[in-house]
C-alpha positions as CSV (number, residue, x, y, z in Angstrom):
1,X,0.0,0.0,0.0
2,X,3.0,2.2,-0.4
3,X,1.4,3.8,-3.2
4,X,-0.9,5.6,-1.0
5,X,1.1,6.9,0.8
6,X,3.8,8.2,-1.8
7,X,1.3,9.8,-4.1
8,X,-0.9,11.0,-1.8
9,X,1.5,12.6,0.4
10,X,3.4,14.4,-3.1
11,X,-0.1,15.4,-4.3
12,X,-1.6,16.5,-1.2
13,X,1.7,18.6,-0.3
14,X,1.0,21.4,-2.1
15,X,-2.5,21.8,-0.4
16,X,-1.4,21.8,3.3
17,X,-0.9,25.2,4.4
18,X,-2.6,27.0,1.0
19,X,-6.2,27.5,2.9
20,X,-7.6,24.9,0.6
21,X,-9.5,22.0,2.7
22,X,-11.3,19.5,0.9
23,X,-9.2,16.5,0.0
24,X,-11.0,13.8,-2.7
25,X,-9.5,10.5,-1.9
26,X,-9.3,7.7,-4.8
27,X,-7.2,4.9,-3.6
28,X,-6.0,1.7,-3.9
29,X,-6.2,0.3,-7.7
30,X,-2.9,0.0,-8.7
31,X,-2.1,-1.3,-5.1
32,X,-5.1,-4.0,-5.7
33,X,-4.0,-4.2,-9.2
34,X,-0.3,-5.9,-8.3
35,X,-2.4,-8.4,-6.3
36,X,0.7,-8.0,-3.6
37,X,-2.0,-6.7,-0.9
38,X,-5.2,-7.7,-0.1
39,X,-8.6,-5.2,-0.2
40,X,-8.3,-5.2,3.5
41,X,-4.8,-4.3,3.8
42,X,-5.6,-1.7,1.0
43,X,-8.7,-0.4,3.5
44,X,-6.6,-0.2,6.4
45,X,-4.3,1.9,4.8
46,X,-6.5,4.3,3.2
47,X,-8.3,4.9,6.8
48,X,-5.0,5.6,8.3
49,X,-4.3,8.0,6.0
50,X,-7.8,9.7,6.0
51,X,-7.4,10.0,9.5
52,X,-4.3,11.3,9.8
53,X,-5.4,14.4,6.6
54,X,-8.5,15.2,9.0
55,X,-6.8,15.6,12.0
56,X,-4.8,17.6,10.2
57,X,-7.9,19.9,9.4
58,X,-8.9,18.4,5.7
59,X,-12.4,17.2,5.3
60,X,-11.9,14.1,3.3
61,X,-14.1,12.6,0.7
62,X,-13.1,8.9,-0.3
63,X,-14.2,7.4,-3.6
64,X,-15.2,4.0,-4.4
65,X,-13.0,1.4,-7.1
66,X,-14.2,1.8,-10.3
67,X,-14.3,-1.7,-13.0
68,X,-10.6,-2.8,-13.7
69,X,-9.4,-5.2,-15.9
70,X,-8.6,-8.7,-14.1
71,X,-9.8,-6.8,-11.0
72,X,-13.4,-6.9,-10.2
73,X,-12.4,-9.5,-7.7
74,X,-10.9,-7.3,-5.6
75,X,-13.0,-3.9,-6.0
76,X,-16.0,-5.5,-4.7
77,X,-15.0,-6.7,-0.8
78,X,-12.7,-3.1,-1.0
79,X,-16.0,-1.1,-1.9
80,X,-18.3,-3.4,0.8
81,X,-15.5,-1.6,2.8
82,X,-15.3,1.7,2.0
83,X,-19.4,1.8,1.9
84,X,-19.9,0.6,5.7
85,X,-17.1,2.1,7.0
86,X,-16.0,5.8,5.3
87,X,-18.0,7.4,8.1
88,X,-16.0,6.0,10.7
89,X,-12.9,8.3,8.8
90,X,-14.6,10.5,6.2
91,X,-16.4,13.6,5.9
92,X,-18.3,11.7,2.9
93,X,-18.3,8.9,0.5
94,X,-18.3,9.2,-3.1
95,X,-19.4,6.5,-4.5
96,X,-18.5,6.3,-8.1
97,X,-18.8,2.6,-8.5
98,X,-22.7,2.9,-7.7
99,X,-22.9,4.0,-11.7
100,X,-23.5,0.5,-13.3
101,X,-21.1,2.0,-16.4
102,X,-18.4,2.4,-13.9
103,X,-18.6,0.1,-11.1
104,X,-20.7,-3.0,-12.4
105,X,-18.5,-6.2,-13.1
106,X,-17.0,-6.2,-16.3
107,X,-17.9,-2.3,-17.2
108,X,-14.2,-1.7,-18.4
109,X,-15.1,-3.8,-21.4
110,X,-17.2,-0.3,-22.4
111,X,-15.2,2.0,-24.7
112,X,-17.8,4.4,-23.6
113,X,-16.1,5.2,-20.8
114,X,-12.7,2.9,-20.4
115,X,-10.0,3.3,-23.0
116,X,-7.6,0.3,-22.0
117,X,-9.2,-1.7,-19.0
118,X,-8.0,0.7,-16.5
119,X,-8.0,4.4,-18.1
120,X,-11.0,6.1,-18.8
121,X,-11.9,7.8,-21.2
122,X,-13.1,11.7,-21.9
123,X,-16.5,10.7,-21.8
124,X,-15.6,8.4,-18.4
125,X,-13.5,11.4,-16.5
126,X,-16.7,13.2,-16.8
127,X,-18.6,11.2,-15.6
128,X,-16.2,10.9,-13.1
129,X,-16.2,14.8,-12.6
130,X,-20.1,15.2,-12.5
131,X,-20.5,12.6,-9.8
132,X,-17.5,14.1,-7.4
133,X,-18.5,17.6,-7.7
134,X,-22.3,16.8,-6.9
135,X,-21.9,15.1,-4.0
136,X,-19.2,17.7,-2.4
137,X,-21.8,20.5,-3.1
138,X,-24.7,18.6,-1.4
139,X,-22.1,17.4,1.7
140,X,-20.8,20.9,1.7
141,X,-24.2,22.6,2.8
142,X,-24.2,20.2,5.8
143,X,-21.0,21.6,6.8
144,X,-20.7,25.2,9.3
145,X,-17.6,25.8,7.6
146,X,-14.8,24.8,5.9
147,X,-12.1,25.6,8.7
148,X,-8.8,26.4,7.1
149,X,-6.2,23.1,7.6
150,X,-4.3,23.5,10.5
151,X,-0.6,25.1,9.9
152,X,1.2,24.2,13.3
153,X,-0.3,20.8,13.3
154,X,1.2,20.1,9.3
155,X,4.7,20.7,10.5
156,X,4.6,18.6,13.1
157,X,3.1,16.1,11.0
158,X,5.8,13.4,9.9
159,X,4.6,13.1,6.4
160,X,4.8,16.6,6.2
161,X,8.7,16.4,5.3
């Protein structure tokens, strides 16, 4: 699950400190994809790490797997555990896979929305796009405020180097 970890903390970086608060979270594919970890060794990791970025003042919004070639057997027991757990670590779920032409077995076959098996296409990124931005606008009304990350905290933090 070192993947995580590496990308997350070189993309999410340049967010800490900037006054920008909302991180989208969409994990655990290529991990799942080597077949060296399992989906619950996958979870644990992404709920470490989505604890540690709220405690560090983000509110966090994890996405579901989407359909992968040679990896629907994995998606589905790591989405059963992003779905009954993301509130126990999230501010929200976004749950991409619920779209049948994303998340259903076997949906990477469509050239719709999947270029290769794994990419998506145009078409698919939006689809992507329309689903992540609606459901942070209806989350963010239930929210008093989006508090600015937490500065001190971020350089104590040990990822923060």
């Amino acid at each position: 699950m070192t993947e995580i970890a590496a990308d997350a903390d070189r993309t999410l970086n340049p967010l800490r400190g900037s006054g920008l608060n909302v991180a989208v979270v969409w994990a655990g594919t290529n991990d799942l994809a080597g077949h060296h970890e399992t989906p619950q060794q996958i979870f644990s990791v992404l709920r470490q790490f989505s604890r540690n970025e709220r405690r560090l003042g983000f509110k966090i919004f994890v996405m579901t797997m989407i359909s992968r070639v040679e990896d629907d057997q994995d998606k589905n027991p790591y989405n059963a555990m992003i779905r009954a757990f993301c509130s126990d670590f999230a501010d929200g779920l976004i749950d991409v896979a619920a779209n049948p032409a994303l998340g259903a077995n076997g949906a990477y076959k469509n050239p719709e929305y999947f270029q290769d098996g794994i990419h998506l296409t145009d078409k698919g990124y939006a689809l992507v796009g329309s689903i992540v931005q609606a459901t942070i606008e209806q989350s963010a009304s239930g929210f008093e405020a989006y508090p600015k990350p937490d500065r001190q905290l971020y350089a104590q933090s040990p990822i923060a180097r």
